[in-house]
C-alpha positions in Angstrom: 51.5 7.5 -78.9 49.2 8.2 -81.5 49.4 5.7 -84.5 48.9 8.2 -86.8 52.4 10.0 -85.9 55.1 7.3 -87.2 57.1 8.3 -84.7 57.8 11.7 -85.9 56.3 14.2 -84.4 58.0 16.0 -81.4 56.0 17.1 -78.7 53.5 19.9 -78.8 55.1 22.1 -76.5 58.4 22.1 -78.5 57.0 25.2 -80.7 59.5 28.1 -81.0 58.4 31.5 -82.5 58.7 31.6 -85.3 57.4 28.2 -86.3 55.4 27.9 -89.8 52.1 25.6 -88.7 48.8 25.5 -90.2 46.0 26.8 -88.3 42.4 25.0 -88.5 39.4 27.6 -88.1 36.5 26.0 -87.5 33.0 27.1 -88.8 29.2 25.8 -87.0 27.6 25.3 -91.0 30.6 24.6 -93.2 33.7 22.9 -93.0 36.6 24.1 -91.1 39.4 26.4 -93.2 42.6 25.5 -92.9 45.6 28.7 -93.1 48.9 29.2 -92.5 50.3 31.0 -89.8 53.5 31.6 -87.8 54.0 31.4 -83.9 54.7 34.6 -82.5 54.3 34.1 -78.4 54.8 30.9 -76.9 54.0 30.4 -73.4 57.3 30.1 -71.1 56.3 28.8 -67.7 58.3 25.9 -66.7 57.0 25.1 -63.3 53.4 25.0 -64.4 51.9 23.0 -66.8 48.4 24.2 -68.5 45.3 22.2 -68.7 44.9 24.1 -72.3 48.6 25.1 -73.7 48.2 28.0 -76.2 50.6 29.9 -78.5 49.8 33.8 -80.0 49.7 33.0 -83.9 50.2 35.6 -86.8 47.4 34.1 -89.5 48.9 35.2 -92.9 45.7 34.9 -94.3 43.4 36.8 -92.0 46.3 39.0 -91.2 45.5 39.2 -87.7 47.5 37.4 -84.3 45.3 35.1 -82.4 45.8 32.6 -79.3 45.3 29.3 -80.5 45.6 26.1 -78.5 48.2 23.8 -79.3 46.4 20.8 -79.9 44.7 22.5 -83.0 48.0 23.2 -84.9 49.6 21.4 -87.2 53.7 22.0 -87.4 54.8 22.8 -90.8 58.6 24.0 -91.1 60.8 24.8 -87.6 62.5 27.0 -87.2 66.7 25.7 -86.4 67.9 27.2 -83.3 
């Protein structure tokens, strides 16, 4: 486990649509920007795991859904099923 994680953080395959996370875009000459978006499409396929997990995100700040790996995001608020 990552020392940086307390402890707290569930696994990154636990995302649910309609999960708040922050998305990081990354830029060659600046630094990268960091938005908020919500999870839209998660990927359901039990039997198979993915060598690169990714979600379809709705970026409120671009306004536009992309697929963004998992290991980029950042959970914010869950939503409680």
């Amino acid at each position: 486990m990552d020392p940086r994680t307390y402890g707290y953080e569930e696994p990154l395959e636990a995302l649910n649509v309609g999960d708040l996370v922050k998305v990081s875009i990354s830029h060659w000459d600046s630094p990268p920007t960091i938005c908020l978006g919500v999870v839209v499409q998660t990927v359901s396929n039990s039997k198979n795991k993915t060598l690169f997990p990714s979600v379809r995100v709705y970026n409120l700040e671009t306004k536009k859904i992309t697929r963004e790996f998992i290991g980029s995001l950042k959970v914010v608020s869950k939503i409680v099923q």
